[in-house]
C-alpha positions in Angstrom: 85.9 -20.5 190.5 88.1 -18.2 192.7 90.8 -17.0 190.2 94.4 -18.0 191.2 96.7 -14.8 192.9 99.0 -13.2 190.9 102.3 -14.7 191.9 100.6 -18.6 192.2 99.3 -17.8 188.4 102.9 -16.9 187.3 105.0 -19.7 189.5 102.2 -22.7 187.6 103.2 -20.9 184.4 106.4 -20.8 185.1 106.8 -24.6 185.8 104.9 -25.7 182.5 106.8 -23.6 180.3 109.1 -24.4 177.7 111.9 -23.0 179.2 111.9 -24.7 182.5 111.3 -27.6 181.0 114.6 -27.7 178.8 116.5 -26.3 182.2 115.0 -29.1 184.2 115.9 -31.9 181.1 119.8 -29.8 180.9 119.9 -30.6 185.0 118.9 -34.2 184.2 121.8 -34.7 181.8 124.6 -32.9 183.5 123.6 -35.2 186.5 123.8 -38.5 184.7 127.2 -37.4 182.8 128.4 -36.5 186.3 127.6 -39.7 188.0 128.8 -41.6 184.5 132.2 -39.5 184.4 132.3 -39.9 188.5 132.0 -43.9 188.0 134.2 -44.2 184.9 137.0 -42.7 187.0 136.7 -44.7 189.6 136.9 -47.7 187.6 140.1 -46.2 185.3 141.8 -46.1 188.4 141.0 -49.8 189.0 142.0 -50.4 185.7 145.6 -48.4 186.2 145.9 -50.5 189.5 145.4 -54.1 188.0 148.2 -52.9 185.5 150.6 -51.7 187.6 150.0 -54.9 190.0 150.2 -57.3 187.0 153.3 -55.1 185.3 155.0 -55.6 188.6 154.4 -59.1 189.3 155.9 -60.0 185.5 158.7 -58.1 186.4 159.8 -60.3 189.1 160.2 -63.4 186.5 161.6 -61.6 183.5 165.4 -59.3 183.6 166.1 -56.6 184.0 165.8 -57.2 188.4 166.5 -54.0 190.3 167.9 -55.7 193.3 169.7 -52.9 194.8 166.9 -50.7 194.5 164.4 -53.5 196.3 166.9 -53.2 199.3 167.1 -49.9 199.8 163.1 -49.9 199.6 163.6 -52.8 202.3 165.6 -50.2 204.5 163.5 -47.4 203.8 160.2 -49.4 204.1 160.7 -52.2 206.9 164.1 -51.0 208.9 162.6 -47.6 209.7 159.1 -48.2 210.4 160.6 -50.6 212.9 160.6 -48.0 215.9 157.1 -46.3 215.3 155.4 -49.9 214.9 157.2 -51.1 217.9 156.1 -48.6 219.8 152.3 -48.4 218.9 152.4 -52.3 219.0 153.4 -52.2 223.2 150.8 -49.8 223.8 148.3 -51.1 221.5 148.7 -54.5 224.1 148.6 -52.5 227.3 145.6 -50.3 226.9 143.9 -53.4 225.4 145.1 -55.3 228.3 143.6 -52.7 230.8 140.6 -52.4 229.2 140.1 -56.4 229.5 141.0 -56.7 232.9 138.6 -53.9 233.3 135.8 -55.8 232.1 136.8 -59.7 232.7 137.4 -58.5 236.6 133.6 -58.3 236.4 132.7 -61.8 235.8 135.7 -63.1 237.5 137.7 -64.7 234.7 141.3 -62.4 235.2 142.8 -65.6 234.0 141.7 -65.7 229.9 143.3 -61.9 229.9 146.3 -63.6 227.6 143.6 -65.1 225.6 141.7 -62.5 224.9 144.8 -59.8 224.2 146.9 -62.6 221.9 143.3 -63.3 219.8 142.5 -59.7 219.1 145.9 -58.7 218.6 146.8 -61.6 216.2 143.7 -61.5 214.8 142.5 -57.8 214.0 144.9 -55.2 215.6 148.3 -56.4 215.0 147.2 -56.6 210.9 145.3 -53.2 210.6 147.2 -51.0 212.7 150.5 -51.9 211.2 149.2 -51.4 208.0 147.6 -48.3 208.6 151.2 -47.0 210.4 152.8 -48.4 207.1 149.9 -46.2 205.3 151.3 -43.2 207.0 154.1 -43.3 206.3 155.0 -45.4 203.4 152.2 -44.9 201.2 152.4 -41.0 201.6 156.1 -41.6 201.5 156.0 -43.2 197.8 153.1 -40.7 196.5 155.3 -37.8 197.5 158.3 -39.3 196.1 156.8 -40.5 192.7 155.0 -37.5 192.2 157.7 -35.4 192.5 159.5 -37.6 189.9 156.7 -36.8 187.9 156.5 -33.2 188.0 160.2 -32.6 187.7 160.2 -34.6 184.6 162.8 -37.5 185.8 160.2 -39.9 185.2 160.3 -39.1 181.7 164.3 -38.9 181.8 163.8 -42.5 182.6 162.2 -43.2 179.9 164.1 -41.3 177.3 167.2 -43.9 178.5 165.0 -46.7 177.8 164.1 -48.0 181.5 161.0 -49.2 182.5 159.2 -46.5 185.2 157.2 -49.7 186.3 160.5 -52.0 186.7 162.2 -49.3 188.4 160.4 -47.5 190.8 157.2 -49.0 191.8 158.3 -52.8 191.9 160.8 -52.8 194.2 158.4 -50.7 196.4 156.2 -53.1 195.5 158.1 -56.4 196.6 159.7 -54.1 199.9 156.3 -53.8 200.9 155.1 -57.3 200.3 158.1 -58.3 202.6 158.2 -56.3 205.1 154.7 -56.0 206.4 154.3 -59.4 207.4 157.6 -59.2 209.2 156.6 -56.1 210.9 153.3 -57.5 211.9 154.5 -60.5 213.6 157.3 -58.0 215.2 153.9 -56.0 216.6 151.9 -58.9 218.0 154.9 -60.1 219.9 155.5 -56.3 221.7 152.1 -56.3 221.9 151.7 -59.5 224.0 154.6 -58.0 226.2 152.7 -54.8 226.2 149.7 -56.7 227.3 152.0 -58.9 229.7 153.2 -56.0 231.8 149.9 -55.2 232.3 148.7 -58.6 233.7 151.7 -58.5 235.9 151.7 -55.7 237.1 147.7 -54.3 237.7 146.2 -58.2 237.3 148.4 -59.6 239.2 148.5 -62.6 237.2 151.8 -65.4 237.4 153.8 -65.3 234.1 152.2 -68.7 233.0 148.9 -67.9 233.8 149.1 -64.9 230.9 151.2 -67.0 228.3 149.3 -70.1 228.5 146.2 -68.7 228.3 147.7 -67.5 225.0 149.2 -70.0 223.6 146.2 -73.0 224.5 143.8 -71.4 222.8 145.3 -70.4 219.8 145.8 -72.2 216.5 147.0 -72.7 213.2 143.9 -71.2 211.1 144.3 -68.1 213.7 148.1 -67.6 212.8 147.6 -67.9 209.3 144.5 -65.1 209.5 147.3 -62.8 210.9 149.6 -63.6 208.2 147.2 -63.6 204.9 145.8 -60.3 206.3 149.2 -58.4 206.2 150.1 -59.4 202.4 146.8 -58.1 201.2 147.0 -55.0 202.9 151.0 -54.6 201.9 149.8 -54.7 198.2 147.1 -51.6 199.3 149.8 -49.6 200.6 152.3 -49.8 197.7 149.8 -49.7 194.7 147.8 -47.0 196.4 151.2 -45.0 197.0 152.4 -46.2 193.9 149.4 -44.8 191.7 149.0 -41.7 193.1 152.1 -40.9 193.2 152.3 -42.0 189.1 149.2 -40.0 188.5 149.8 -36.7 190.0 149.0 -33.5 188.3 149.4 -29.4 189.1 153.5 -29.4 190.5 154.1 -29.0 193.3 150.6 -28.5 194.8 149.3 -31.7 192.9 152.2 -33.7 195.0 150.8 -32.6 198.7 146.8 -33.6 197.3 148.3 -36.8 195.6 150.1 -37.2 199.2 147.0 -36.9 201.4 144.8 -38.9 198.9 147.3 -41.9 199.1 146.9 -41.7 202.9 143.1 -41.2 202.9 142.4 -44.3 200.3 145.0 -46.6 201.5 143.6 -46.4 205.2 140.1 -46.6 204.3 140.8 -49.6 202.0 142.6 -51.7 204.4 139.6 -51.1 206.8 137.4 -52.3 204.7 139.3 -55.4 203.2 139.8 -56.4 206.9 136.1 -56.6 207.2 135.7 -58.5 203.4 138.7 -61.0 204.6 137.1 -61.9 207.8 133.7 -61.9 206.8 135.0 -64.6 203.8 137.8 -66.6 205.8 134.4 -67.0 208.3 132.1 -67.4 205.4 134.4 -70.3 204.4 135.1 -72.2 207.8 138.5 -71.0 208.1 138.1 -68.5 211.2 
């Protein structure tokens, strides 16, 4: 038998020897507690959600109600994401609308542009991308304000006079939300019918009934209330998502920029992928 070279001879040894053997078993374990401390914070922070959801929804049947707080969330939430939802809403309906007209010019049916505009804006766009505006800017906006509660110790000031953090600051944020994004949505799919209107008029060249009855003749009840249920879902995302981050942030003021941009990152991805579990179910069911 031709002997094994040197460097083969001590690599085999190397692999069967005690030693490598406890290294390899040490790997093994700081893997599993990874993956087992990994998935044990991820479902903490389901836990911490379901609480602060449930805490909140008790405190809108039992005293003490912070209404003056839930309006000024209602101002700060709804009123002044008006403008930026407005204006992605219009365009949102006139590229869609030009895209359409691109493509139904084709086959020769320019006159099912209001059709197809109103059903994908009622149905998918108007939801999502006023939730993901409200994301933006009203989730970030409630991790950045909570959080820097947190790390300036008010939170706990709040607590020292005997109020409720959960009463105080994240249900009305909670209920503003809840509110305000269905409102906002149906404010969205109306500009962006317009949006999709001027289009049709003006590069389709289609009569103002041709667009709106295309619309409104093949569109339902099940597809309005789709648009609706979508909207509440996602406005519970948004605040909780803000909401916990904000609750949970750590490190000052540097913890209150990460907790920011995870809020964002985690309340955008989640209403992305609800939209797909709601339609897939609401389909599933019969409904869409």
């Amino acid at each position: 038998m031709t002997p094994l070279p040197h460097a083969l001879t001590f690599a085999a040894g190397a692999v069967y020897s005690p030693r490598w053997r406890v290294a390899a078993l040490v790997t093994a374990r700081l893997a599993r507690r990874g993956i087992l401390s990994y998935l044990k914070r991820k479902v903490l922070a389901i836990q911490d959600g379901t609480y602060l959801l449930v805490n909140a929804t008790r405190a809108l049947f039992t005293p003490p109600r912070y209404y003056v707080d839930t309006l000024m969330q209602l101002d700060v939430i709804g009123v002044a994401s008006l403008p930026i939802v407005l204006l992605v809403g219009f365009f949102t309906g006139a590229v869609l609308a030009l895209q359409s007209y691109r493509s139904l010019e084709r086959f020769g049916e320019v006159s099912i542009l209001g059709q197809m505009v109103g059903l994908s804006v009622v149905l998918e766009l108007g939801p999502v991308l006023t939730a993901v505006v409200m994301a933006g800017r009203n989730s970030s906006g409630m991790a950045s304000e909570l959080g820097s509660m947190l790390v300036s110790e008010q939170v706990d000031a709040l607590r020292a006079m005997g109020t409720d953090p959960l009463r105080k600051l994240v249900a009305p944020r909670l209920y503003a939300t809840v509110i305000m994004l269905p409102l906002l949505t149906i404010l969205a799919d109306f500009v962006a019918l317009v949006g999709g209107y001027f289009i049709a008029l003006t590069i389709a060249h289609l009569t103002t009934s041709q667009y709106w009855s295309s619309f409104y003749q093949n569109i339902d009840y099940h597809d309005i209330t789709q648009g609706l249920v979508k909207p509440v879902i996602f406005a519970l995302v948004v605040a909780l998502v803000g909401c916990y981050f904000g609750l949970h942030t750590t490190g000052g003021t540097e913890g209150v920029g990460r907790s920011t941009t995870q809020a964002v990152v985690v309340s955008i991805v989640l209403v992305i992928v609800l939209d797909f579990l709601i339609t897939q179910f609401l389909i599933g069911i019969g409904f869409a």
